[in-house]
matplotlib code that plots the C-alpha trace (Angstrom):
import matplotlib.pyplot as plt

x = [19.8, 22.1, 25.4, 27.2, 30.9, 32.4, 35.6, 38.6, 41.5, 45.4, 46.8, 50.4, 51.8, 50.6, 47.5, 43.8, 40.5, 36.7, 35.3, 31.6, 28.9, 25.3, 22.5, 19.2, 15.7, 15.7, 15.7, 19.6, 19.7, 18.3, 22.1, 25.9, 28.3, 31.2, 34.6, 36.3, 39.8, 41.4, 45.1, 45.9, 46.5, 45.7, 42.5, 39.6, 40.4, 38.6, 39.0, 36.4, 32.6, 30.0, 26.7, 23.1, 23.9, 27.0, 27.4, 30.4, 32.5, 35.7, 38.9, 41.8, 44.6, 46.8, 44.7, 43.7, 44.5, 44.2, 40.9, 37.7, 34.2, 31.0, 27.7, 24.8, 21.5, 19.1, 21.3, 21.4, 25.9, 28.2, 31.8, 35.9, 37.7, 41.2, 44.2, 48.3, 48.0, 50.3, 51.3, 50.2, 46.6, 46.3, 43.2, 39.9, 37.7, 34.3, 31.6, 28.9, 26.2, 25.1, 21.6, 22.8, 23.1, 26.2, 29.7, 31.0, 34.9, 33.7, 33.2, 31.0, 29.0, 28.2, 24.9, 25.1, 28.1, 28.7, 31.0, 34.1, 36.5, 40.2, 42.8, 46.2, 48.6, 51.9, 54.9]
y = [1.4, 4.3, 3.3, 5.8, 5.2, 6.5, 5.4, 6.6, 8.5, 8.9, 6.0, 5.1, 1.7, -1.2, 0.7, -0.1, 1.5, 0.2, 1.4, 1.3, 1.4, 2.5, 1.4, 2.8, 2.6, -1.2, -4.1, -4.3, -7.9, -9.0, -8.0, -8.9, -6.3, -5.2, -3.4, -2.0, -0.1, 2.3, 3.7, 7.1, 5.6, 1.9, 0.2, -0.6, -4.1, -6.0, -6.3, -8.3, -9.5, -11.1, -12.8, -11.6, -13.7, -13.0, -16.6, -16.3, -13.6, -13.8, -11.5, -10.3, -12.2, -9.0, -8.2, -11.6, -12.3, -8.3, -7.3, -8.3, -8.1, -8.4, -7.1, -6.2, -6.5, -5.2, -1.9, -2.4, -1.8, -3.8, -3.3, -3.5, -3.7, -3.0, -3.9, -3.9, -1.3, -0.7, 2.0, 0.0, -0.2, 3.6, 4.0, 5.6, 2.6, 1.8, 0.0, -1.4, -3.6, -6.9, -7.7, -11.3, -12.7, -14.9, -12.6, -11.2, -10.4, -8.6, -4.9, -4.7, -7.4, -4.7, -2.6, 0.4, 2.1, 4.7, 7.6, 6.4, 7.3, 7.9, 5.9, 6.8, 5.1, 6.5, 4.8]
z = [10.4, 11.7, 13.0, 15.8, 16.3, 19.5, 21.9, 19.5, 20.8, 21.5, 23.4, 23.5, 22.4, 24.8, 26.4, 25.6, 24.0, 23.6, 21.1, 20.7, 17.8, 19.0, 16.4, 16.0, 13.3, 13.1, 15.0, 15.8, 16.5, 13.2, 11.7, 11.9, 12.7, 12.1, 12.5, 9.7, 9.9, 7.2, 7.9, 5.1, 2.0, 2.5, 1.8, 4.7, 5.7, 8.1, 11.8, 13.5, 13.2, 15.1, 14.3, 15.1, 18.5, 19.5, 19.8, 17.0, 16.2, 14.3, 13.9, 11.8, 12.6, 12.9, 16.0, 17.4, 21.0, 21.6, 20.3, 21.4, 19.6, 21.5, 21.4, 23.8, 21.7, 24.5, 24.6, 20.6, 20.7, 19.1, 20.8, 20.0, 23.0, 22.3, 24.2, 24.0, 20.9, 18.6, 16.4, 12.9, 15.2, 14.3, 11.7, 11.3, 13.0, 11.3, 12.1, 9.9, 9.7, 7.7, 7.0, 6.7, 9.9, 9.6, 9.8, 6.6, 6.7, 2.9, 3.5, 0.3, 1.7, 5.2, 3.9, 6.3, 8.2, 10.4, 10.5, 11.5, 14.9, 15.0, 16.9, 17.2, 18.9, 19.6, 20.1]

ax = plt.figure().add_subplot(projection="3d")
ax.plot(x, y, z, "-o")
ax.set_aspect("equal")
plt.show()
């Protein structure tokens, strides 16, 4: 599957983004996603995933309360709505997908990603 990241941008401290992830070449619904963030010289760590559903999704607790995961199977796009940023938000945002169904918080456990989009928040 080919993953498409999108949404990124500047944004100062307390306003919102929505990022989204467009999928194509397989059946979208048959994996988890999910988001992935990587600041310059930290690690990727995990932000938020959600089942082949969307029934259950689960978050970072650094961003819970202000970031929202969904998904829309029939447009095959997984989504991160972002709101109240803050300057430790800024990253290069991933998104990737799990061919197990149930969400992964494991980035090694994502088989495909896409390219990545930047988000800076200013303070």
């Amino acid at each position: 599957v080919q993953l498409q990241a999108s949404g990124g941008g500047l944004v100062q401290a307390g306003g919102s983004l929505r990022l989204s992830c467009a999928a194509s070449g397989r059946t979208f619904s048959n994996y988890a996603m999910g988001w992935f963030r990587q600041a310059p010289g930290k690690e990727r760590e995990f932000v938020a995933a959600i089942n082949w559903t969307g029934g259950f999704t689960s978050c970072a607790d650094s961003v819970k309360g202000r970031f929202t995961i969904s998904r829309d199977n029939a447009e095959n796009t997984v989504y991160l709505q972002m709101l109240s940023l803050k300057p430790e938000d800024t990253a290069v945002y991933y998104c990737a997908a799990t061919m197990r169904a149930s969400i992964r918080r494991n980035p090694l456990e994502y088989n495909y990603w896409g390219q990545g989009t930047q988000v800076t928040v200013s303070s």
